[in-house]
Every structure is written in structure tokens, then in C-alpha cells.
N, C-alpha and C positions, 0 to 999 in steps of 0.2 A: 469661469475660473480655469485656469489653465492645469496638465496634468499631474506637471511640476511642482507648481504654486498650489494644488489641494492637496497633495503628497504632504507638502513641509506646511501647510496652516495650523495652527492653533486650534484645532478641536477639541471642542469642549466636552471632556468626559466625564461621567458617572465615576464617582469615588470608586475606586479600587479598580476599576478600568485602565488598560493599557493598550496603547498601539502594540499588535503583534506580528503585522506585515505595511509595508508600504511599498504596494508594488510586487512582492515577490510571491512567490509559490506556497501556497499553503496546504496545498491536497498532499498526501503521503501518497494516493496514487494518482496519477496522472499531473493536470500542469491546469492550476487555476490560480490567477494573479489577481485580483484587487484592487483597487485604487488603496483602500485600508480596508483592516481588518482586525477588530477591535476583540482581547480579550478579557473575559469579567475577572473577579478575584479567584476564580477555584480555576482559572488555566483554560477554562474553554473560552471559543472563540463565538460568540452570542450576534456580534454587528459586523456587517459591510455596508462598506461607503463604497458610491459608485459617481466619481464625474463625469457628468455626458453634457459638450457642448454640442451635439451634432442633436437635431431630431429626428432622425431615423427611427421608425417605431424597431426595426429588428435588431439594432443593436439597445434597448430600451428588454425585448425578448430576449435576446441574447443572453443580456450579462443576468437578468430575472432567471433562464433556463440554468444558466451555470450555475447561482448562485444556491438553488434550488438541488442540483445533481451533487454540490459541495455536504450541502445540509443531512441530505439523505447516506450519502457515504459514509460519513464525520458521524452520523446519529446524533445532529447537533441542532439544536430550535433557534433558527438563524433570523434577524430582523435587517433587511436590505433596506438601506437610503440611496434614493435617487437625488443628488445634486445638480439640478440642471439649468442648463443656460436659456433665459427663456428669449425669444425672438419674435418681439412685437406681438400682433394679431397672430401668427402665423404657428408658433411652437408655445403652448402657455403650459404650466402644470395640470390643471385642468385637462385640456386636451390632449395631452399624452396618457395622463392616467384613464381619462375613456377611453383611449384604443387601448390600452394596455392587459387594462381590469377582467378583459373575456379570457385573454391569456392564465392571467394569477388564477382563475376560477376554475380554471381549466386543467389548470396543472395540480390543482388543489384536491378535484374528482380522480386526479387519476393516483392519486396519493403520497403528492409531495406536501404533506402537510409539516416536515421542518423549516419550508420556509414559512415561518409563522406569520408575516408583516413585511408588506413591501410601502413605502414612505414616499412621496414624491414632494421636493422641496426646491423652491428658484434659488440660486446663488446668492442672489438679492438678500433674499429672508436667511438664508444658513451664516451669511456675513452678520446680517443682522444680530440674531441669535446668538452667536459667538462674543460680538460686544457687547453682550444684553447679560452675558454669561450664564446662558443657560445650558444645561446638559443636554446633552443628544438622549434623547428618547424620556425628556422630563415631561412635564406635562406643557410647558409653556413652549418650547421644542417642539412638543408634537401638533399643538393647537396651529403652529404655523406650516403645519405640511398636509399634503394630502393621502390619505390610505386606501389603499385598493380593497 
């Protein structure tokens, strides 16, 4: 899915959940943007969405480091979704979340524990899911993803 076209998609939220960024800046200090960034009813920001067509494992780290350095600042228990474009044999869910999971582990020892859950999910299934209308982070939602 393109960056555009998952910015403006229909995701399906958790009662009393609001989009609270798309794309834009959310840190008070410094500069961390989003694909979305999902607030629950009491005004904190609990989810990001992340679409990655590329399989690059470091930007996979990347947007995981940032979203993690977000967490910690914010004092906020964040659950990251990977939305990814999968690429035959080659880039699957699966296999990103095995290279990935040393990272989350790692960052986890050294005491980034606000990122509570990182999610790894094919486009495929997250389209699915949204006609299925299920909630992001319901249990039928999460049964189709993978977690580090």
C-alpha cells in the first residue's frame, strides 16, 4: 500500500479511538512523524501505524528505534504495527520479524519497555481485516499478525 493511500485508508478502530496524526509531528521535542498515530479516549496516543513497502531490515529498526525513543519521552505504553508489503519468497512477515525480534529484545534489556508490542502484519491481511471489520488490536486483528 502506498503512503498516501494508508494515510487516507479506512482503519478500523477501537471504540473511542481517534486518528491523531497522519504523517505529521507528534513529539513536543524534537521531529517524529508517523504514518498514523492512533489516540485512545483519555487523549493519549497508545498506537502507531507504520507502512513499509521496502524490506530493508533498518528501516524496519529504524521506525522500531524511533517509535520506541517516542514512548520513552511521551511516558506513553505504545503498541507499533508494521504494515508490510510482502515480496514473494523474498520479504514475508515472518522473515522480517526474525531479523527484527533481536532488535525489539534488545532494546527491551536496555529499558525501552514503553514500547510495549511491536505487530508485524502483510497489507494483504490488514486490507483483509478492515473488510472483515475488525478492530486493530482486537483479538481477531491480532490473531492475523505477527508479534515480536
Amino acid at each position: 500500500m502506498r503512503d498516501t493511500e494508508f494515510k487516507n485508508f479506512d482503519h478500523k478502530l477501537a471504540q473511542g479511538d481517534v486518528i491523531a496524526s497522519r504523517g505529521t509531528n507528534i513529539a513536543s521535542n524534537g521531529n517524529y512523524r508517523p504514518d498514523i498515530a492512533v489516540k485512545n479516549s483519555s487523549g493519549a496516543i497508545h498506537l502507531i501505524l507504520e507502512s513499509e513497502r521496502k524490506s530493508e531490515r533498518k528501516a524496519f529498526i529504524g521506525a522500531m528505534v524511533h517509535a520506541a525513543k517516542y514512548a520513552a519521552d511521551s511516558n506513553l505504553k505504545i503498541t507499533l504495527v508494521f504494515v508490510m508489503k510482502e515480496t514473494g519468497n523474498q520479504t514475508t512477515v515472518a522473515q522480517v520479524s526474525a531479523n527484527i525480534r533481536p532488535y525489539f529484545q534488545w532494546l527491551h534489556t536496555l529499558g525501552a519497555k514503553q514500547l510495549h508490542s511491536v505487530l508485524l502484519i502483510s497489507d494483504v491481511e490488514y486490507d483483509a481485516s478492515a473488510k472483515a471489520g475488525e478492530e486493530i488490536l482486537s483479538a481477531q486483528f491480532s490473531a492475523r499478525c505477527t508479534a515480536l
